[in-house]
C-alpha positions in Angstrom: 180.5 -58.3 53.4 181.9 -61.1 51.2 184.4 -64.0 52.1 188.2 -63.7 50.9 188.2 -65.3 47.8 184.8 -65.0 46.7 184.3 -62.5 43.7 182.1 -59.2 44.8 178.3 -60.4 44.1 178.9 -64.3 43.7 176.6 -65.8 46.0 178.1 -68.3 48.3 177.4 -70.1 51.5 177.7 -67.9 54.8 180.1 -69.7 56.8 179.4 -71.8 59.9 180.7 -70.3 62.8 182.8 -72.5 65.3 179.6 -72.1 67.8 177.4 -73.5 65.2 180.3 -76.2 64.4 179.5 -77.6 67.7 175.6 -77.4 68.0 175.9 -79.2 64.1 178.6 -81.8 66.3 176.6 -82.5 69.3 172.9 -82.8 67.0 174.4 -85.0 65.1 176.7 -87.1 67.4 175.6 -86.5 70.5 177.0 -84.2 73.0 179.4 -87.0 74.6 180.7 -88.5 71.7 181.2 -85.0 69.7 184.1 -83.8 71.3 185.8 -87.5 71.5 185.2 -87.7 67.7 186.5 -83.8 67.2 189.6 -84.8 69.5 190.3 -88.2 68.0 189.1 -89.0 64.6 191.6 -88.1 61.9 190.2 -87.2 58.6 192.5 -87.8 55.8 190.7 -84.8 53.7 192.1 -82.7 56.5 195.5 -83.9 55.7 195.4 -86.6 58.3 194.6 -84.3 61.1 191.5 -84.2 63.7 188.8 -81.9 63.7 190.0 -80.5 66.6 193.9 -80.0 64.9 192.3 -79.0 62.2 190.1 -76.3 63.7 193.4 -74.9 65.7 195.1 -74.8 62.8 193.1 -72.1 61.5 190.8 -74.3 58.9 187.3 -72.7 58.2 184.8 -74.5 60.6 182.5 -74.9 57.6 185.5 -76.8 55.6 186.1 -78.9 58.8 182.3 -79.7 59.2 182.1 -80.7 55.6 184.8 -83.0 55.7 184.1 -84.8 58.7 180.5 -85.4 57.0 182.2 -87.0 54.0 184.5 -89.2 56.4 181.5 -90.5 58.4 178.6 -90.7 56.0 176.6 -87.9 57.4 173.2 -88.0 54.6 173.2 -84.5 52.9 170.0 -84.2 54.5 171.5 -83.8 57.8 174.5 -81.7 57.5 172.9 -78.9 57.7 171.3 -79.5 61.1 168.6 -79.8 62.9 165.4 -77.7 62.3 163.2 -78.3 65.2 165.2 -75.0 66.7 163.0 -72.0 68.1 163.9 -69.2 66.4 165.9 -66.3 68.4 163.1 -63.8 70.0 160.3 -66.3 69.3 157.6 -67.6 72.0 158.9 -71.0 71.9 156.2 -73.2 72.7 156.1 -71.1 75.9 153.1 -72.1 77.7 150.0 -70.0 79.3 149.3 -67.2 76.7 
């Protein structure tokens, strides 16, 4: 499956999905100050809108993430989360085995 706009067989980014928005929000930000940030920061990239206007206007959740990273200095490093996450199915560190 390829994203509107995207030639057949250009590779491209997958999108970030709006629950992966938020995990990205809150491990960067913190789960308190995430959705005050979404709800009340306006990013002029956005055309002077809030994440959260943004978002409910129908903008890509990868466009809005990437913009709010510019807007507060987010290291490239970091934007793409965090990878101490167990992956889906694994043991996860689960104890006595």
């Amino acid at each position: 499956m390829r994203a509107a706009g995207f030639p057949a067989g250009e590779w491209q980014t997958a999108g970030v999905r709006m629950s992966h928005f938020w995990t990205l929000m809150d491990d960067e930000f913190g789960a308190a100050y995430a959705g005050s940030l979404a709800r009340d920061h306006v990013i002029g990239a956005l055309g002077n809108r809030t994440a959260a206007q943004a978002l409910a206007d129908g903008e890509p959740p990868r466009a809005v993430w990437e913009a709010l990273c510019v807007d507060m200095d987010v290291p490239p490093a970091r934007r793409l989360g965090r990878d101490t996450r167990v992956a889906r199915g694994a043991e996860g560190g689960r104890s006595g085995r």
